[in-house]
N, C-alpha and C positions, 0 to 999 in steps of 0.2 A: 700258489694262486692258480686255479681253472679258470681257463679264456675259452670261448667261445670255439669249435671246431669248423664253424664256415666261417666268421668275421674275423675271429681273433680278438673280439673284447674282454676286457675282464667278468667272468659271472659274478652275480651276488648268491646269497646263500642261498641253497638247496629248496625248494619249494614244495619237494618231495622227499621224504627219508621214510625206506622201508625198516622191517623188521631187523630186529639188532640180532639175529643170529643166523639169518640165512637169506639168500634170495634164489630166483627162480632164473635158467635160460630158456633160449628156444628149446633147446634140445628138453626140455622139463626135467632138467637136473637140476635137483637143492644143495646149492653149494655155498661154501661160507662167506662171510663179508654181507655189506649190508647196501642195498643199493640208494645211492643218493641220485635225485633228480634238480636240474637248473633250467630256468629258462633265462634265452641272453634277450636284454632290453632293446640290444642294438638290433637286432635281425629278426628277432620274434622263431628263434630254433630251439629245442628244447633239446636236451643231453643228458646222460647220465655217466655219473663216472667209471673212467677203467677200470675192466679189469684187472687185473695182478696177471702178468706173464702172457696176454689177450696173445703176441703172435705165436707164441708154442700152442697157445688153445686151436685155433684156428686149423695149426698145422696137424698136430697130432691128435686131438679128440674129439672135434666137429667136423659132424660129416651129417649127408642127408638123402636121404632115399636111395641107400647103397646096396638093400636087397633083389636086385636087379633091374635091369633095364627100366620095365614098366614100372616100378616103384613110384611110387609119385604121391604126391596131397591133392585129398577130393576139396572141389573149386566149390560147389554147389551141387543141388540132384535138382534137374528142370524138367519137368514134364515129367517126373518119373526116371531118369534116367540121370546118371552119375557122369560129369563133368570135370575132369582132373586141370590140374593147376598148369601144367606146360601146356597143353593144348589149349586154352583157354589164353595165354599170353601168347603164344605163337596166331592164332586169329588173331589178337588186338594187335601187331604188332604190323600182321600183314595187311591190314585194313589201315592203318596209317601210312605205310613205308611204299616206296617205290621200288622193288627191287628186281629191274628189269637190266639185263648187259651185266651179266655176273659178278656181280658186287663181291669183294671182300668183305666176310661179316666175323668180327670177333664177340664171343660170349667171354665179358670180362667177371671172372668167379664164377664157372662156369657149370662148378661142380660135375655130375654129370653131361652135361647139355644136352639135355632131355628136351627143353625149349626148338635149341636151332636145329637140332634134330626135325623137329615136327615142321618148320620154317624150310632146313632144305629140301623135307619130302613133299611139300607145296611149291616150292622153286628150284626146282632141280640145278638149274645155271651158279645158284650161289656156291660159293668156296668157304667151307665151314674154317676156323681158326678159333681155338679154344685156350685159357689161362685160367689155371688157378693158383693160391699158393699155398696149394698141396697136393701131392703126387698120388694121392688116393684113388684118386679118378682115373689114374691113364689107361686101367682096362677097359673103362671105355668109351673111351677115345680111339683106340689106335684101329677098329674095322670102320671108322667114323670121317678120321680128316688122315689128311698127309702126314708124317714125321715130323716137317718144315711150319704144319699148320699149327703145332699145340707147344705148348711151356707151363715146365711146374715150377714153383716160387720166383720166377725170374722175368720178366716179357722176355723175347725173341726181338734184339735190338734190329736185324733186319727186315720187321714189318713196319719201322717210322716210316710215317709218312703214307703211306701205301695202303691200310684199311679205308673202304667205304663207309664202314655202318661199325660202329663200337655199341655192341648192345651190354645191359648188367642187369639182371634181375634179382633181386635183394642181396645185393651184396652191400653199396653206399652207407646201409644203417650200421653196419657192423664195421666201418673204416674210421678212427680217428684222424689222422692225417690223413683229410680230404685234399687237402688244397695239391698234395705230392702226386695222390692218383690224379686229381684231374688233369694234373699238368701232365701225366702220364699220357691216359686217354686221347688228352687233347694230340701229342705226340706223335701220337700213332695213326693218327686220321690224316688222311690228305687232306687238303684247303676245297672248306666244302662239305667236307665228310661229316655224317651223323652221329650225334650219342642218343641211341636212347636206354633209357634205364624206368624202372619200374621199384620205387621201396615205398615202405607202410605211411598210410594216413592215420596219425596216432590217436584223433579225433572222432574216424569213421571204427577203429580198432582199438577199444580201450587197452588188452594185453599187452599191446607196444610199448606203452607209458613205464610197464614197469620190469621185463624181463633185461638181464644185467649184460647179455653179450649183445644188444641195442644199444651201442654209443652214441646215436643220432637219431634225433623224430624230428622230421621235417615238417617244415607248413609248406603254405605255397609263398608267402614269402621269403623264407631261407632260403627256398631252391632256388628262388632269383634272383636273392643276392649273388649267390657258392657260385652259380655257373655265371652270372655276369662277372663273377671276382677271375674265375677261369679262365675267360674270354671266349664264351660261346652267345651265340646269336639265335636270333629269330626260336626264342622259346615260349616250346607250347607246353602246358600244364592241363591234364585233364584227370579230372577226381571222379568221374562216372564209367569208365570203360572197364575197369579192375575194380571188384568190391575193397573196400579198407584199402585203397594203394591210387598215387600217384602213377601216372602214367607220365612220363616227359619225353621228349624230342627237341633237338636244340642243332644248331650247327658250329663250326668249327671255324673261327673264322681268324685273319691274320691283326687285325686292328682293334682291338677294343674298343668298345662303344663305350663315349664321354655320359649319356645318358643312365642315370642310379637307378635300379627299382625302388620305390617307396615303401618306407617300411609301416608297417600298420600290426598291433603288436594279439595276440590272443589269450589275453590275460584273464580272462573270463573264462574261454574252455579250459586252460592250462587246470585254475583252479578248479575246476569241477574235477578234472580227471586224479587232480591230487587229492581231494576229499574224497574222492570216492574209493582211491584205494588206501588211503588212510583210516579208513571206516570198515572194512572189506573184511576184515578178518574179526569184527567184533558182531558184524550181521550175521557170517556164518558161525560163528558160536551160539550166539541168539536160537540159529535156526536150531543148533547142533543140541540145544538145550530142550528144545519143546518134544525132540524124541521120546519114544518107550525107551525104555532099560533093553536092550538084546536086539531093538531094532535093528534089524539089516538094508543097507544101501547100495544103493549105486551112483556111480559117479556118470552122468552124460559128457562127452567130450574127453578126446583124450591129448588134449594140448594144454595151453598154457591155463587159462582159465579153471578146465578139470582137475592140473595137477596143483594150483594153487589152493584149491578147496581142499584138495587131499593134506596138503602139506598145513593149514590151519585146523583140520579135526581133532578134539582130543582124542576120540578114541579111534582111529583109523582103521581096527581091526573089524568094525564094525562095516565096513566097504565089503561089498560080495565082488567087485567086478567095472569094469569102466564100461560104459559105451558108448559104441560108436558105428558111423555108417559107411567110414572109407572101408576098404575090401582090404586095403594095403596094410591097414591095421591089425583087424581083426584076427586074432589067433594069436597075437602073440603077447607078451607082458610090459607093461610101463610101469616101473618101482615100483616092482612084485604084486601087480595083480593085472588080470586077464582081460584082454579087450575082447567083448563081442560085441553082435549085430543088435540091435535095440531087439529085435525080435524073439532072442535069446537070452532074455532080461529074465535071471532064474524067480522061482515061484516066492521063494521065501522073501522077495524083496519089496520093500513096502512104502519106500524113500530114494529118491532119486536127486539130488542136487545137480543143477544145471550148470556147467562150467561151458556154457557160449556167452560170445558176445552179448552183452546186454540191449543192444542197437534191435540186435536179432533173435535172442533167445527164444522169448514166448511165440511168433508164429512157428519157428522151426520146433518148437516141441510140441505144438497144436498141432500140426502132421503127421508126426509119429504115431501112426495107429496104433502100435503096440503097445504103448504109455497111455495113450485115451481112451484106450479097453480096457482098462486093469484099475483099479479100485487104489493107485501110485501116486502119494501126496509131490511134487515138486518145488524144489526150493530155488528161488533164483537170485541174481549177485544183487540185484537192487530191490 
């Protein structure tokens, strides 16, 4: 039987079942098993089942932006200008947080901590403290915090009680045993002390819905259940400061509040987003079909969405190349083909399948000058 991962109810049946021979992760690797999704009645939280073996995965083969320091994911390009994903949470973080009189701040799955990096070169006072549970990261870490500051796969039982601010940026979606970290988290904070955390609005982010190392897609009602079930207080929920992502802040407090969040269930989006990726791979066949014979493509996007279209093409060889506009990408290969600049979209190609967001695809490919000078049919998920 699957029970709910924030309430603990029984799920009923799957409301989503991908493809019966593969699914897709973040990391855009197609690996076997088939992903089922559930939404629970009681909390309005959506899930998908485990993976086989999820904490050797975690340990041993996911990892993220490990090609150095600046390695990072492009946030948006604004005004012309490219916006990365840690900088961009480190402003929302410090526009909400007070962090004056040298806070203890842990980055919980810290990977990097590319985030409180950019946090403590804005506030110099704060004492970085870093955890993940895997040792991949400690290079670096160690010209970053203390010794005493960081732990790989274990906390450091001598920080209970003693953290200010326990921050987590997408780590929650990928934890099945919520209830154990929170009580963790909670743990580790003093009376008072902050959690804030940052993971996907599966709503605002169709791709959330269906990648398999996303155990959890939150609303805003689960997350008021999970953290009242925790026993944190005065929580704020904000869906505008982070494109696709929850924003939350909560405290830590000693007494649970006798007061339930209401639950109010999203049965309507749930279903659109299962329809629509249950349909998803019969559109890009459709599209895959009105081709020439020897036409050559390109795929836009080289995440989850572009590697899903790659992974439903029959003939994939017909791909010249992905693109993309992070910097961090470009030049190098995603399951054997080349990421460039839109710019560098070779001559021969005449097709381009859209693998963004659908929320956001069409004006972001309407800016791409490169694509609306060139005579380049685009194919999009909807």
């Amino acid at each position: 039987m699957t029970v709910c991962n924030v309430c603990g109810k029984p799920l009923d049946a799957p409301v989503y079942i991908g493809d019966a021979r593969s699914s897709i992760t973040t990391l855009n690797k197609v690996i076997e098993g088939q992903t089922e999704v559930f939404h629970c009645q009681g909390c309005d939280h959506v899930q998908t089942a485990e993976l086989p073996e999820l904490e050797r995965f975690y340990a041993e083969e996911y990892s993220i932006n490990e090609d150095g320091l600046d390695d990072d994911q492009l946030y948006e390009i604004r005004d012309g200008t490219e916006v990365y994903r840690s900088e961009h949470q480190a402003r929302v973080l410090l526009s909400k947080l007070d962090l004056r009189g040298a806070p203890k701040v842990l980055d919980y799955g810290a990977a990097k901590g590319a985030t409180l990096r950019k946090i403590v070169a804005a506030k110099p006072d704060a004492v970085p403290y870093l955890f993940d549970v895997t040792s991949r990261y400690e290079a670096f870490w160690r010209d970053f915090a203390k010794d005493a500051q960081w732990a790989s796969f274990a906390i450091n039982r001598e920080w209970t009680g003693t953290l200010d601010v326990v921050t987590s940026f997408y780590a929650l979606e990928h934890i099945p045993r919520l209830d154990d970290v929170l009580a963790e988290i909670k743990s580790l904070l003093r009376p008072g002390g902050t959690f804030y955390f940052i993971v996907p609005n599966t709503y605002q982010n169709w791709a959330d819905f269906i990648v398999a190392d996303h155990v959890n897609h939150f609303s805003r009602c689960s997350l008021e259940v999970m953290l009242h079930r925790a026993g944190f207080s005065d929580i704020v929920i904000d869906e505008e400061a982070h494109a696709s992502a929850f924003v939350v802040h909560c405290k830590a407090v000693e007494i649970q509040s006798s007061v339930r969040p209401e639950v109010s269930l999203s049965t309507d989006k749930v279903n659109r987003l299962a329809e629509f990726w249950s349909s998803a791979r019969r559109h890009i066949a459709r599209q895959e079909k009105d081709l020439s014979h020897g036409e050559k493509l390109a795929v836009y996007g080289a995440g989850v969405y572009g590697n899903f279209i790659l992974a439903c093409l029959s003939e994939p060889d017909r791909v010249a190349c992905f693109l993309d506009q992070n910097r961090f990408l470009q030049g190098k290969e995603i399951n054997g083909f080349r990421i460039v600049h839109p710019d560098a979209i070779p001559d021969n190609v005449t097709g381009v399948f859209v693998g963004l967001n659908p929320l956001t695809a069409r004006s972001i490919i309407a800016s791409v000058q490169s694509l609306q000078s060139k005579n380049i049919r685009c194919f999009f998920l909807d």
